[in-house]
C-alpha positions in Angstrom: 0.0 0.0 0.0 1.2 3.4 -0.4 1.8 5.4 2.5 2.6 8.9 2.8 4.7 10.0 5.9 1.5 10.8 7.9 0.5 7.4 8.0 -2.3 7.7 5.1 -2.9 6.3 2.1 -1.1 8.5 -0.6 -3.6 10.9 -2.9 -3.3 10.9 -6.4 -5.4 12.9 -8.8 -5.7 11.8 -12.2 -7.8 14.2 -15.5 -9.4 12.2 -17.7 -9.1 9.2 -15.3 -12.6 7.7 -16.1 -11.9 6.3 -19.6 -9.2 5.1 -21.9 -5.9 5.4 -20.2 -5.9 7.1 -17.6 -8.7 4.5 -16.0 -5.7 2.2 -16.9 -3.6 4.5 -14.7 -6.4 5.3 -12.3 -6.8 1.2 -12.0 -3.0 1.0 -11.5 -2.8 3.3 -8.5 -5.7 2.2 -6.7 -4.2 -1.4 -6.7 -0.8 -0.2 -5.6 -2.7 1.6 -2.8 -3.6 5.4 -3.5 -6.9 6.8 -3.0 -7.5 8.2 -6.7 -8.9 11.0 -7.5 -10.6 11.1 -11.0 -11.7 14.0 -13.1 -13.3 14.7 -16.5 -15.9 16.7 -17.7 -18.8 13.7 -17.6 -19.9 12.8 -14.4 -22.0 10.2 -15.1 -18.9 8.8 -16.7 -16.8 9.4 -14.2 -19.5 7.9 -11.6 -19.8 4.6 -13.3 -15.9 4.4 -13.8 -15.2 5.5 -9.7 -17.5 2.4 -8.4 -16.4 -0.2 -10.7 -12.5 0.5 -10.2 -13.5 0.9 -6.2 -14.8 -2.5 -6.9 -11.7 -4.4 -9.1 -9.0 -2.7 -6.4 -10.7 -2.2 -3.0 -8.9 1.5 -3.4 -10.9 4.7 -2.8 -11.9 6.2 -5.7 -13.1 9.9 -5.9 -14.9 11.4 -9.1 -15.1 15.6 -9.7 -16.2 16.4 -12.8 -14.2 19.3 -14.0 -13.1 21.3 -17.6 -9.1 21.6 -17.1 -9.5 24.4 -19.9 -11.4 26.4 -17.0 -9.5 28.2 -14.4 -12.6 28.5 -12.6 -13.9 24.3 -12.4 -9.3 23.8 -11.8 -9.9 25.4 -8.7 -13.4 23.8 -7.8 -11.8 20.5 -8.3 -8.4 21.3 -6.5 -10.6 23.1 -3.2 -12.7 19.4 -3.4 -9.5 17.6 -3.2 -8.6 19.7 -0.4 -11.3 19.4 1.6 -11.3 15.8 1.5 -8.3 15.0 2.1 -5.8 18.0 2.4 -3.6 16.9 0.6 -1.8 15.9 -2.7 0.8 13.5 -3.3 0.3 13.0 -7.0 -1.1 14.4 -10.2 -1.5 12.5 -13.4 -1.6 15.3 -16.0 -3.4 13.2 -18.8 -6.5 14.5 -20.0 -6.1 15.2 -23.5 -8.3 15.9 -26.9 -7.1 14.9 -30.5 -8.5 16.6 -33.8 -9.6 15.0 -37.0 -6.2 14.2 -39.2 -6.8 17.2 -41.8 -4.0 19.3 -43.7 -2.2 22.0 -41.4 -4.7 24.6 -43.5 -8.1 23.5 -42.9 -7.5 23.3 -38.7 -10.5 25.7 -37.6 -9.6 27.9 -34.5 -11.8 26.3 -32.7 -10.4 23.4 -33.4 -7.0 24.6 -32.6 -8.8 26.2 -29.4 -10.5 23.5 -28.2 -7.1 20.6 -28.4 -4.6 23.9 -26.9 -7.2 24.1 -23.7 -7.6 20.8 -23.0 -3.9 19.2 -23.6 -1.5 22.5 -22.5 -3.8 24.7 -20.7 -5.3 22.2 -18.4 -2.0 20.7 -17.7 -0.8 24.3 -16.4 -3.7 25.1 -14.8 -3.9 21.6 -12.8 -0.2 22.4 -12.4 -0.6 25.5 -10.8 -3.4 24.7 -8.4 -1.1 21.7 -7.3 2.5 23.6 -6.4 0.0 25.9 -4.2 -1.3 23.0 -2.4 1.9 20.5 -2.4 4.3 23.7 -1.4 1.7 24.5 1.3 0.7 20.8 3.0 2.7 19.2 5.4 4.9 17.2 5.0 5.0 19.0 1.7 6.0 18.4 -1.8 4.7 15.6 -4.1 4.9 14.6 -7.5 3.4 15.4 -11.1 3.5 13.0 -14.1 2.5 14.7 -17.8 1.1 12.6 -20.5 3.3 13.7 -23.6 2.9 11.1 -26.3 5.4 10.2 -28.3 4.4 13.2 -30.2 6.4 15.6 -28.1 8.9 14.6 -30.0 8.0 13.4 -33.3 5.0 14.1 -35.2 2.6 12.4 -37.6 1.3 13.6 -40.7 -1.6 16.0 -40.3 -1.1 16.6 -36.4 -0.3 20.1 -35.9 -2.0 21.1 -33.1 -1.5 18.0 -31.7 2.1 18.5 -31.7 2.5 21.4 -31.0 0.8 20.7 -27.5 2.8 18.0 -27.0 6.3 19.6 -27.8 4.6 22.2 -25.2 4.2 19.8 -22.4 7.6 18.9 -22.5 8.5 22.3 -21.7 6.2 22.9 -19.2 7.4 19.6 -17.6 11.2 20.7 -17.3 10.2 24.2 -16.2 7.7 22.3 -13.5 10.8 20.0 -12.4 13.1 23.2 -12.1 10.4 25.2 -10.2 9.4 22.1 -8.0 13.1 21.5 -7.1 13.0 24.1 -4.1 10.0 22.6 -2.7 10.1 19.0 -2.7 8.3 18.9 -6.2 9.2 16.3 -8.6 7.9 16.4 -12.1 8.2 13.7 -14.9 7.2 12.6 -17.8 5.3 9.6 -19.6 5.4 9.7 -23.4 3.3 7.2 -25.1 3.4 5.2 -28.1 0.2 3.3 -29.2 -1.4 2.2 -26.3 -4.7 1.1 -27.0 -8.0 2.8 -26.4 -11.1 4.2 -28.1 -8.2 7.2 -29.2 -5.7 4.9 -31.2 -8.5 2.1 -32.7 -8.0 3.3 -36.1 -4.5 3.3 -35.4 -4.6 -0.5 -35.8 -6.5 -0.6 -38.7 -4.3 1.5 -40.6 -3.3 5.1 -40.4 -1.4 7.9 -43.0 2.5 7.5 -42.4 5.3 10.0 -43.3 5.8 8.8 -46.6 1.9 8.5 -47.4 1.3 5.1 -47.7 -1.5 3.9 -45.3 -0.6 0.8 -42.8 -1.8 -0.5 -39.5 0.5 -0.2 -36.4 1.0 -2.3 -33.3 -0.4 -1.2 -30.4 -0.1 -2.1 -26.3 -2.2 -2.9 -23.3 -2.6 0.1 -21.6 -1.6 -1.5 -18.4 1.9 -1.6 -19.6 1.4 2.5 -18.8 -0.1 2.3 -15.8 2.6 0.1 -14.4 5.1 3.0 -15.7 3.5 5.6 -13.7 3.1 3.5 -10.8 6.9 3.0 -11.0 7.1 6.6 -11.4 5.3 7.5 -8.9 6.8 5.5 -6.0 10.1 6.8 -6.2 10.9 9.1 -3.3 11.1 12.7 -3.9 14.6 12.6 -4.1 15.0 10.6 -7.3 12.7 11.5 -10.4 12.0 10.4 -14.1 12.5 13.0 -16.0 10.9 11.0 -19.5 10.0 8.0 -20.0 9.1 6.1 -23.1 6.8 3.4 -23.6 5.8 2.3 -26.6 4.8 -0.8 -29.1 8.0 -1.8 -29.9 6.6 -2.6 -33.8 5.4 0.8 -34.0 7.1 3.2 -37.1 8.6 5.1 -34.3 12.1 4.6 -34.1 14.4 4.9 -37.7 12.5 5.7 -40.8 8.9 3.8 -40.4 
């Protein structure tokens, strides 16, 4: 079980924990002994996902709905965590939003809006509300974990915005580990390759690759991530993953496709 220095189960908060994978992740803590907080903006989602995960790991399972594009439902979500438990050991920054794979010129702003609020401006905002509450709680510190993707470092055809969110993270997750340093606060990251969800199904039945033929790619339990984070996330303060990759090892990542 994971214990914080209090004596209490550790608290982890993970966004868009009730589907895909962060319920993998969300699964994965509860079983190694967090009580998991899980966000998203569907609360009957959320609801259905909280009891049945409660029920596979015995954990504690906590559902707020909130939009991690909206300063205003961040800070509903982070004063509900508070006043449950007053505290935070651990946020999973992995909510996340995709847009149809069109050419670079036919992106709508609102598209470009929408994928920028939910993929770099919730991960700041969430960010933000936790430094104030991990530099503040006692003992205090903790630990945040961003969802990059793979994409933070190379791109697919047609995946601008994307991209560009996930190039962003990575910067915001070094400038979070740099911050963080003074205060006990470790930040990492998880980039992902493939894992398997409602996100990547047509991923396996074939996708547009760099040199525009179309083929299927490999994909992975998303377990495999969860058990990454967990590992992540049990390290003591003083050590940290900065990146991590995990990814179908068939997958055109590595070389030329």
């Amino acid at each position: 079980m994971s214990i914080s220095a209090s004596g209490k189960a550790r608290i982890a908060l993970v966004t868009g924990g009730g589907t895909g994978v962060g319920r993998a992740i969300s699964r994965g803590l509860g079983a190694a002994g967090y009580a998991v907080v899980i966000s998203g903006r569907r609360a009957d989602v959320l609801d259905k996902a909280a009891a049945e995960l409660g029920g596979e790991t015995g954990a504690e399972f906590f559902a707020v709905s909130a939009d991690v594009g909206d300063p205003a439902s961040v800070r509903a979500l982070f004063d509900a965590i508070s006043e449950k438990y007053g505290r935070l050991d651990l946020l999973v920054n992995n909510a996340g939003v995709t847009v149809p794979g069109v050419p670079l010129e036919e992106v709508s702003f609102e598209q470009w809006s929408a994928i920028v609020a939910a993929n770099l401006t919730g991960a700041f905002l969430c960010t933000q509300q936790a430094f104030r509450l991990m530099k503040s709680q006692n003992p205090r510190g903790g630990r945040i974990i961003n969802n990059g993707s793979v994409s933070a470092t190379t791109p697919r055809p047609n995946s601008a915005p994307y991209t560009a969110t996930k190039h962003a993270i990575t910067g915001l997750t070094k400038s979070t580990a740099l911050d963080g340093r003074e205060f006990d606060i470790a930040c990492g990251q998880i980039d992902i390759g493939n894992a398997a969800s409602d996100m990547t199904t047509r991923i396996a039945a074939g996708v547009l690759q760099a040199n525009g033929s179309i083929a299927a790619e490999a994909t992975i339990d998303p377990a495999h991530i969860a058990d990454a984070v967990v590992y992540m996330a049990g390290l003591p303060l003083s050590a940290n993953v900065l990146t991590m990759t995990v990814m179908a090892t068939k997958m055109p990542f590595v070389g030329r496709g």
